[in-house]
N, C-alpha and C positions, 0 to 999 in steps of 0.2 A: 265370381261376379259375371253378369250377363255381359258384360264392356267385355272382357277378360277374351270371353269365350268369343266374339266377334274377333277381335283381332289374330287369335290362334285360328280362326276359321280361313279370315283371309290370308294367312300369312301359308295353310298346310295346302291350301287350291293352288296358290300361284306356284309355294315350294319358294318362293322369295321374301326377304321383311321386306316391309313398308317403304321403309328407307333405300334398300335396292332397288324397289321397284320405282322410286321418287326420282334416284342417281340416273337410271336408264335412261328414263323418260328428258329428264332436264338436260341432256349429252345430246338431243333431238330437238331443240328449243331454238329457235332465232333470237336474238337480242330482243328483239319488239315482243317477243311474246313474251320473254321474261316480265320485261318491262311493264306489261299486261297485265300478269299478277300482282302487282304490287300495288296498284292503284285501283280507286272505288271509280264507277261510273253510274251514273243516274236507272234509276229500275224501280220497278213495283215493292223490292223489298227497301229497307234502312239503308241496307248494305251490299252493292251487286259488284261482284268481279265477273265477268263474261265469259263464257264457254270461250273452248280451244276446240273449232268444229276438226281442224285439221289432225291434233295429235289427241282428241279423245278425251280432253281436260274437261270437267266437268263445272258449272257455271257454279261460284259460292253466293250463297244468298243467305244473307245477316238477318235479324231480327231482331226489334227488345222483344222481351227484357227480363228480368230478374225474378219479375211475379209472372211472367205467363207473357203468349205472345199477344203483342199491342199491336191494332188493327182498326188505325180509327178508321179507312175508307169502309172495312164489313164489322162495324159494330155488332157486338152480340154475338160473334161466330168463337168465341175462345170463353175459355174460363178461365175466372178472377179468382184467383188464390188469393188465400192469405200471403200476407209477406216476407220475405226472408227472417226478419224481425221476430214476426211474429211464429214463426215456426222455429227461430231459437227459444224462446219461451217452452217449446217442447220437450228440448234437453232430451230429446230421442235421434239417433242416427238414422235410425231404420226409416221412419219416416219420411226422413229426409230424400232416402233412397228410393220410395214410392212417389214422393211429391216428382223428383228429377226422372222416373218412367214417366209421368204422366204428362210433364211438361214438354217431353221431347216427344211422346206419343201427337202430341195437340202440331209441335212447329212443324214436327214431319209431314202431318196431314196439311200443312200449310206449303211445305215445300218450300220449306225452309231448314240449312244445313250449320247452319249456325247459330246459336241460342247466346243472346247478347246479356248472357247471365251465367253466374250468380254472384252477386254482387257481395263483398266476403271482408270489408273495412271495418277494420275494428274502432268502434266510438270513443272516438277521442272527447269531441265536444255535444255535450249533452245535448244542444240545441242543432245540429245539423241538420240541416234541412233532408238530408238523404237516411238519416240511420236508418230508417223502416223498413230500405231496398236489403239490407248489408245483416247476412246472416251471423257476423261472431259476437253482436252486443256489446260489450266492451271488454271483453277476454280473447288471446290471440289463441289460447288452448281449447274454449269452449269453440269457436271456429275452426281450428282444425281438424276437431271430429266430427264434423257435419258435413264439411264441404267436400270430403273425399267420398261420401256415400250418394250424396247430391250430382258431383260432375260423372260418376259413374253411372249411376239411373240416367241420367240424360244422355251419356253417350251409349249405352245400352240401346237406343232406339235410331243410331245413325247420326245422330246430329251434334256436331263438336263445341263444347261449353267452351265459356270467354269467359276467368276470372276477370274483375276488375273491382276499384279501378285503382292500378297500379301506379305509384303507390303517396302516400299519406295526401288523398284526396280528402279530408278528412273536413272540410265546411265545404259550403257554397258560396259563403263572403267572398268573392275576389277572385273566385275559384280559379279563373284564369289567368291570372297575374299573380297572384299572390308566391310566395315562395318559402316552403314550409321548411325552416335551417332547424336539422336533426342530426344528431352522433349517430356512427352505424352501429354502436350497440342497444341503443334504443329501437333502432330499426328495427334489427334482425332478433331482438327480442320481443314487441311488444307488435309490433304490425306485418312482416313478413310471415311469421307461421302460416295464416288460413292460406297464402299465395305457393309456400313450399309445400302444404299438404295434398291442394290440388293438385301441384305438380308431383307428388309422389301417384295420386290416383289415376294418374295418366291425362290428366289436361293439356288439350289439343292447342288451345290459344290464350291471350291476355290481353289485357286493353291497356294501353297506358293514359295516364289522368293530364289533367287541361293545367294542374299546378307545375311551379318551379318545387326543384329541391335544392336547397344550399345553393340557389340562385342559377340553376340551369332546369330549364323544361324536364318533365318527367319524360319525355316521347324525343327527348335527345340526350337522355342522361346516363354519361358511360357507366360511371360509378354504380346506381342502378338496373339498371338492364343489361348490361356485356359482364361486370365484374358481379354484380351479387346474385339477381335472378338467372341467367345463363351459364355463370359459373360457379358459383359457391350453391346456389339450389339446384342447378342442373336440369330449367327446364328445357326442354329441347321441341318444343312447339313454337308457334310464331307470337309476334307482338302485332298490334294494330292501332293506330293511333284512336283516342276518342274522337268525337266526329269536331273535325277544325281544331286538334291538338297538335295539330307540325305545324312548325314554324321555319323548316330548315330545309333544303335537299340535304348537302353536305355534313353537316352537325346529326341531323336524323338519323341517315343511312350510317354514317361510322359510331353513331351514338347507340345502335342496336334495335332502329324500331324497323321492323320486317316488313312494314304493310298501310300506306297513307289511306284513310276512310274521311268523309267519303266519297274526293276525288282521290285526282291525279296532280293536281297545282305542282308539289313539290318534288314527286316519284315517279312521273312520267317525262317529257324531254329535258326536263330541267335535269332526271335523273339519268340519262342516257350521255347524255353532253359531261356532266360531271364525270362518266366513268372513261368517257373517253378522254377527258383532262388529266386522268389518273388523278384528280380529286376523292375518288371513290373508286376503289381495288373490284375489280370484276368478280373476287373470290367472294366480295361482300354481296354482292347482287343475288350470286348462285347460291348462297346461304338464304337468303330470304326466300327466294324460291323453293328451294328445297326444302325449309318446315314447311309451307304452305303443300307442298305437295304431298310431302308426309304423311301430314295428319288427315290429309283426305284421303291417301292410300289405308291408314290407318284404320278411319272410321267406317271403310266401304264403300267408300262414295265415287268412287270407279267401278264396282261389280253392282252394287244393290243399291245403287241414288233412292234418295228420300223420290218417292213419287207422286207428293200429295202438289195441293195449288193451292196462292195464298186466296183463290173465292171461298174456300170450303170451312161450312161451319163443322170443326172439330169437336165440340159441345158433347159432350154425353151423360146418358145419369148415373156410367159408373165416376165419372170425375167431379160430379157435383155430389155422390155421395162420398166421396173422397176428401173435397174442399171441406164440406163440411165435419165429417172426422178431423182432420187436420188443424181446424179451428177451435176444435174444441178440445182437443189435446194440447192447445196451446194457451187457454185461456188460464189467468195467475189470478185464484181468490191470494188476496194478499189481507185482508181483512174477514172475521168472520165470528161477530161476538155475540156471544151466547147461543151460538150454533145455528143463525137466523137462516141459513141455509143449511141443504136444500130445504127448499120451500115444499111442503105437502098440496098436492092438486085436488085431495080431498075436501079438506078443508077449507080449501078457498070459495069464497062468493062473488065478489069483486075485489079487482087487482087495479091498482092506478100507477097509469103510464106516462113518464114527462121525458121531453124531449126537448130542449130552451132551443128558443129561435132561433141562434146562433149555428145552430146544427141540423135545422127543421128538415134538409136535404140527408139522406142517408149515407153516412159517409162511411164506407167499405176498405178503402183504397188510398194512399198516398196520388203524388201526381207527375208528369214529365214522364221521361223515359221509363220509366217501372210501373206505369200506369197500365189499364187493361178495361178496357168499354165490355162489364158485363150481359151478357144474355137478360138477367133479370140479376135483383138485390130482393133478398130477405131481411127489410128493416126488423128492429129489437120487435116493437108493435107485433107485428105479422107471426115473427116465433111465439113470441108471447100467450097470443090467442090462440096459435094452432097447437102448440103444446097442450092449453089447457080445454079446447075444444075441439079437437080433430080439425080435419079439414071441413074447411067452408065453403061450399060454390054459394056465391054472392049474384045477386037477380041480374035480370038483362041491363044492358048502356039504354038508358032514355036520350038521344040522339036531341041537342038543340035546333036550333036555323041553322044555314051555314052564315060566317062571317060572322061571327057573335066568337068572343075572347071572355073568357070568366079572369080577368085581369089581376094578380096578385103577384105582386113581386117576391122573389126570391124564393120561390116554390121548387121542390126538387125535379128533374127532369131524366130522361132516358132516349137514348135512339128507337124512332119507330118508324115503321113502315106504310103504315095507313092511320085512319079512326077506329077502325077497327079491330087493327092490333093496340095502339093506344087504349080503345076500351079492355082490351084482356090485359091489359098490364093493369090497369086502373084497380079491373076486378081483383087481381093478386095481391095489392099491396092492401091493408089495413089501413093504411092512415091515407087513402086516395077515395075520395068521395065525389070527384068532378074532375073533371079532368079538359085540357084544349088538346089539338093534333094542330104543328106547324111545321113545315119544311121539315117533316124527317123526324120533327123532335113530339116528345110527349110530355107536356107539364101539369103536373098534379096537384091535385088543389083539396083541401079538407071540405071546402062545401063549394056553390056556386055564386058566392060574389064576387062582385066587381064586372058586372055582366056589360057589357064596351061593344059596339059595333069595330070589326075589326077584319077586312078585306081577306079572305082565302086560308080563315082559320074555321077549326071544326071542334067545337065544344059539346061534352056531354058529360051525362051525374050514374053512376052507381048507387044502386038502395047499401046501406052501410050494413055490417055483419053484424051476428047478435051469434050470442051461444049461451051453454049454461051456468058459464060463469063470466058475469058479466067485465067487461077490461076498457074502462075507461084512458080517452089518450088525452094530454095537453100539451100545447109546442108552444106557448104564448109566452109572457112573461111577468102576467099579472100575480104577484102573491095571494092575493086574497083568495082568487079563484082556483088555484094551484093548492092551499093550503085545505079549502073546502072540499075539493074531491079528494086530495090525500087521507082525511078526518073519515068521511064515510066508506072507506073499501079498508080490505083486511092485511093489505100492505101497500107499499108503494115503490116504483121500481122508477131510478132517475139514469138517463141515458146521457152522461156527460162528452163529448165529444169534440176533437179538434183533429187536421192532417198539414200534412207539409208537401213539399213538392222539389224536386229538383230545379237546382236554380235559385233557391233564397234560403238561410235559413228564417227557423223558428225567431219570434222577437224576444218570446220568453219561452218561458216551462209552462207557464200559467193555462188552464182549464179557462173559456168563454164564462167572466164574471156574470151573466147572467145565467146561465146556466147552473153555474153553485151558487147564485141567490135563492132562484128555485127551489135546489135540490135539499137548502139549509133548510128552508123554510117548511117545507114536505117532512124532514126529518123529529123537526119541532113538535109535531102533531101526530106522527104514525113512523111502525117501524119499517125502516128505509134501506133499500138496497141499490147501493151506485153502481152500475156499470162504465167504464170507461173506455172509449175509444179514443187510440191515439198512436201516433206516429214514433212514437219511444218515449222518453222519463218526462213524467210531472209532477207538481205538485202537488199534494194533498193536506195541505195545511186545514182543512175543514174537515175530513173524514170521520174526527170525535163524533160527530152528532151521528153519521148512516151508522147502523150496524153492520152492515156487510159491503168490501170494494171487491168487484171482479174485474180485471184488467185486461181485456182483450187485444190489446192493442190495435193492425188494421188487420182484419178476420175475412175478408176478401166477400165474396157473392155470398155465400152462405153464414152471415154476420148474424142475423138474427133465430135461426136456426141452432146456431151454435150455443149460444147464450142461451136461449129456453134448457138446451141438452144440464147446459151443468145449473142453471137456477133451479129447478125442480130434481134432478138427481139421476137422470139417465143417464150422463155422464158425471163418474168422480173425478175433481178438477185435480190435476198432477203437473201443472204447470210449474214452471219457475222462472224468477225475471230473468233476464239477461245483460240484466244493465240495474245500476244502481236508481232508487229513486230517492231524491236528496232530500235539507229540511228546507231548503231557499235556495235564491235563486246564484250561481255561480259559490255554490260552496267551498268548490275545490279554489279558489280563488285565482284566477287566472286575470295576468295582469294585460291589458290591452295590444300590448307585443307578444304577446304569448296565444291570445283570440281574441276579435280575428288579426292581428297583425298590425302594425304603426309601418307607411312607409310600404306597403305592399311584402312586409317580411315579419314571420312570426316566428318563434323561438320556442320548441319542444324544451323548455326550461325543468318541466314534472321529470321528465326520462321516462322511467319505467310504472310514477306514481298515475294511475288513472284510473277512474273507477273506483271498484271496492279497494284497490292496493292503497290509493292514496286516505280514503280510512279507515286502515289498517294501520298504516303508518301515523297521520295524526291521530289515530286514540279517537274519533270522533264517529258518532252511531248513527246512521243514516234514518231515513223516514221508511223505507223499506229496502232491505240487504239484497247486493244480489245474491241467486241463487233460491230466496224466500219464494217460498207457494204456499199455499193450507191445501189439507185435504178433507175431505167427510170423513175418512177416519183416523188416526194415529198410528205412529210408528213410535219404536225404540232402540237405539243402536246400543247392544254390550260385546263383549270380549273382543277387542281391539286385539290384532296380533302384529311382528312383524318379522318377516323369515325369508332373507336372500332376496334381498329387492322386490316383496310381496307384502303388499297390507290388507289385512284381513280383519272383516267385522262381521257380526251376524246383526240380522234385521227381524225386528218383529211388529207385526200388523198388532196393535192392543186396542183396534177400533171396532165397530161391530160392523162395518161393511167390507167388501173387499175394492181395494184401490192400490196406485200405484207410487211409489215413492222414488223418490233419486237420492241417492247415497253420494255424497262430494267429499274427496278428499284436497287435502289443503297441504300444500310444506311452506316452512318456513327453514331457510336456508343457513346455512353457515352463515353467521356476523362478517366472516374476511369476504364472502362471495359481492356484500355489497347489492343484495337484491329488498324487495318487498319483505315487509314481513310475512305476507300471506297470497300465497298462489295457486291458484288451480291447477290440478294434476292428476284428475280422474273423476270421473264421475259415471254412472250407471243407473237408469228407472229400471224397477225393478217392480212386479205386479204378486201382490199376496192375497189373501183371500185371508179375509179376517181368521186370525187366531193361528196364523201363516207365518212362517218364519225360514231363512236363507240365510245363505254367508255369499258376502262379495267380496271379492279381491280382485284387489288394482295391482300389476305386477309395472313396476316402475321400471322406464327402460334408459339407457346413458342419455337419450335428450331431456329426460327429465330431472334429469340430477344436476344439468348444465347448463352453464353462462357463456356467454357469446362473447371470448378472446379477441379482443382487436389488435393484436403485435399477431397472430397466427391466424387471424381473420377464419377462426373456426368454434367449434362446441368446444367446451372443456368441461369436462366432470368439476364441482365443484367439491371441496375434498373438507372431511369436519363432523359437525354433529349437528343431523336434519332433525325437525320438528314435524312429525304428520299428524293433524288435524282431519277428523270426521266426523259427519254429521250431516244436515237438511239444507244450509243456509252459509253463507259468508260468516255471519254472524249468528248462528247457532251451530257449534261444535264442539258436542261436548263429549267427546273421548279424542284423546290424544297420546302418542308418544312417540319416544328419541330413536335413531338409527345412527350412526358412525359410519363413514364413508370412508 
């Protein structure tokens, strides 16, 4: 790995590790400069520790976040990925490892040495306002094999990845109070993995979360951080608090958080006076200094500092043809009857495009820290048309008065720079016919009403595109008019959409009821293709009527791009969920102490049941499994083997295109082990070419076969007769067989 090869680089120059060179230097240090490390101080980035001009210490500068670096003062200077979320849906590692080059390529150019991501919590609660950011879905296995490919691409290019957020941050109900009481074999079975995988990949640092555990803060909690992550995972990088998660000097610092963000309130004299009380062991200070130093000797950042500046638009068109690959490797047909897809571009004449007013603004992106103000958005609209008729250059901006406001409320908007970058945006989007320029901002309007006298604004119209097939749009919410253009074009494509944000969760799972008024109604009359944008699981209690659901979840700047690629068939869709999507809403039945909490205390009562495990265990069949994708062609798995901790199947393409499929294996455990009946324990996309056939094998290694001993606070091989399950889906596996341990 390119990580790998930087740290043998730095370590064969000096002829010293990391860690010696860390030792030296810290034996040089005054009390106050220690003291200096440890605490945040006010800067251009999230997160500034200050240069050591004196002994050569190099200034760290933090960033979010998770999807790319967030930069509201230079809008438009980074690129808008998709989301952790939605690149689980991938079910590709490698990916993962090009997304994490290209995100640490962008912070570097930012000059920035810290990437305040990847966000890696496995979903506990289907409505969390954060899942979108949190690449493992609701499997702690499927997140362990991403995020070590992830924190390597990213430290690959200098800049030190921050798992978080450590640990069972798991709603935003109460986030900072609330206190999530869990047994630690729940823990270290079902939520610690993505956190020990990164640290197996060499992760530099960790954030710890704003929640209590078992009624002590995550960012002073020994039992967590000094005994399980420090000692039983052995990571050996720093901690950092979330920004305003210490609450303590004394309790923090011996509780094992390294690093106060994004002051000094509690780690600065408050922490100096403690060491000198003997409150706080001097041994503990030079510990936190010393990962800090570490990891920057580690990542280079004393020989070859990140040299970029956070003014620099990082933006390029190898990263936005990247985004857009990534998006569409990630997109999940989870519906697809009677083959309605892909769509032929031959045959079409006109295509009808709905968008319910609820969503009329393009929603790309979740919101808060994991947020990222893109360059431009490709709405659905815009792929739509440019898939089916090349690119468009749409006529000049007819330029109003000045002081005239085309006044419509709740129109979508973007940062801009003039009237005149406003008009090229205008030009770009499909569904922007008019458009105002105000303070910076650019809001889009479908036509020009609502025409207002209105003091130091600058309004103008775009002639709308035309091509040779023509693509009808509607965002209203009138049925009759919706139903009328559905009737005369030769399909119809409904844009369902909803996002979440850090800080609240979801109210429900529910899709905007107007929008599946619409989309019902569109279906009643012509054949119907839902796309779905969203922030993780909802429900689809309507879908009988569309023939085809594509679920993109948040697909970042290149959203509508993406969706054209696999609605007409330039890309075959190989996604798969990553989270279960239920039949209603709190399925798993989770009692008010359990989420969000009675009393600021909730009770991991399920264990290990979450997700597909918990229906696996009740017997009961979700609305869509995780693991579930379609593809444009078919597979078949025969001759199951099993040989020395090896399972082995062969796969066959029986479709007429070539695509790619994921092979998932499943065990189910010894009765005495006391586990799930059904776990994930391998899985592989695998690319055939029609009438194409392979064998994969998953070689099962002792963490696979074990449970988390609390008398010996370790792995134990679980000892008996295992069940391996293979196939497509959670709930499609149809070859199986026994192994004895």
């Amino acid at each position: 790995m390119q990580w790998l090869f930087v740290v043998c680089c730095v370590y064969l120059i000096h002829g010293q590790s990391p860690q010696d060179r860390a030792k030296a230097l810290l034996a040089q240090m005054t009390q106050d400069e220690k003291i200096a490390m440890v605490g945040g101080v006010q800067g251009p980035y999230v997160g500034n520790v200050p240069a050591n001009a004196r002994l050569g210490i190099p200034a760290i500068k933090m960033n979010d976040g998770p999807q790319g670096f967030r930069d509201n003062a230079h809008p438009g200077t980074t690129t808008q990925w998709p989301s952790g979320l939605t690149l689980a849906a991938s079910w590709d590692p490698k990916l993962f490892f090009d997304w994490g080059v290209a995100m640490g390529e962008e912070f570097a150019g930012k000059g920035a040495n810290v990437q305040l991501g990847p966000g890696v919590n496995v979903a506990r609660v289907p409505v969390n306002g954060r899942n979108f950011e949190y690449l493992s879905g609701e499997d702690p296995f499927l997140g362990s094999q991403f995020v070590g490919p992830l924190v390597q691409g990213i430290q690959s290019q200098g800049v030190i990845a921050n798992a978080k957020h450590y640990i069972h941050n798991n709603q935003e109900t109460d986030r900072d109070r609330v206190s999530a009481n869990v047994d630690e074999r729940t823990r270290m079975e079902m939520y610690m993995p993505p956190f020990a995988a990164a640290a197996d990949a060499g992760l530099l640092s960790v954030m710890c979360s704003y929640n209590k555990i078992n009624g002590t803060y995550s960012c002073e909690n020994d039992e967590t951080l000094n005994v399980e992550l420090k000692g039983y995972v052995g990571f050996s990088g720093w901690v950092m608090s979330d920004w305003g998660a210490t609450h303590s000097t004394v309790g923090s610092a011996n509780g094992g958080l390294d690093q106060q963000m994004p002051d000094a309130s509690y780690f600065g004299a408050s922490l100096k006076n403690a060491i000198a009380s003997r409150l706080v062991l001097q041994s503990r200070l030079d510990d936190m200094v010393l990962r800090i130093l570490t990891a920057l000797y580690t990542i280079g950042e004393f020989d070859t500092p990140v040299g970029g500046n956070i003014n620099n638009d990082v933006t390029s068109p190898d990263h936005n043809t990247l985004a857009r690959a990534l998006a569409a490797h990630s997109a999940v047909l989870v519906k697809n009857d009677n083959k309605l897809l892909p769509l032929s571009k031959a045959s079409l004449s006109k295509v009808a495009v709905f968008n319910g007013p609820a969503s009329s603004k393009v929603i790309t992106g979740g919101g808060g820290s994991g947020s990222v103000q893109p360059k431009y958005q490709v709405s659905p609209l815009a792929g739509i048309f440019e898939a089916l008729n090349g690119k468009v250059v749409r006529g000049p901006c007819q330029y109003d008065t000045p002081n005239i406001d085309y006044y419509q409320p709740g129109n979508p908007s973007a940062p801009s720079t003039s009237a005149a970058d406003c008009c090229s945006q205008c030009q770009a989007r499909l569904d922007c016919n008019a458009w105002t320029y105000y303070e910076n901002t650019c809001y889009f309007k479908p036509d020009n009403s609502g025409r207002v006298q209105s003091n130091g604004r600058q309004s103008g119209t775009v002639p709308p595109a035309s091509g040779t097939v023509q693509v009808e749009y509607y965002d209203g919410s009138n049925v009759t008019v919706a139903t009328k253009m559905a009737a005369g074009a030769d399909v119809a494509i409904c844009v369902l959409a909803t996002t979440s944000s850090e800080g609240s969760d979801r109210e429900n799972l529910k899709l905007p009821d107007d929008q599946v008024a619409i989309c019902s109604a569109v279906a009643a009359v012509q054949k119907t293709v839902a796309v779905i944008i969203t922030p993780g699981a909802v429900l689809t209690d309507w879908d009988a009527r569309v023939g085809a659901v594509l679920v993109s979840f948040l697909p970042g700047q290149e959203e509508g791009n993406a969706i054209a690629d696999i609605l007409f068939g330039d890309v075959n869709p190989s996604g798969k969920l990553p989270l279960t999507f239920p039949n209603k809403e709190n399925e798993v039945g989770f009692k008010p102490d359990e989420y969000p909490g009675v009393g600021l205390v909730e009770y991991y009562r399920e264990k290990l049941n979450i997700g597909y495990r918990w229906y696996a265990t009740n017997g009961v069949k979700p609305k869509y499994a995780f693991g579930h994708g379609l593809s444009y062609s078919s597979f078949a798995f025969s001759n199951v083997v099993y040989d020395a901790r090896r399972v082995s199947v062969q796969i066959s393409n029986t479709g007429g295109v070539g695509g790619a499929e994921v092979v998932q294996l499943y065990l189910s455990f010894p009765p005495s082990a006391g586990e799930p009946p059904l776990q994930l324990k391998g899985f592989k996309k695998i690319f055939l070419a029609s009438g194409g056939m392979d064998t994969v094998t998953f070689h099962l290694t002792d963490r696979d076969l074990s449970t988390w001993d609390i008398s010996s606070h370790s792995w134990k091989i679980a000892q008996g007769t295992f069940k391996a399950y293979v196939g497509n889906a959670s709930d499609n596996l149809p070859l199986s067989l026994s192994f004895t341990i």
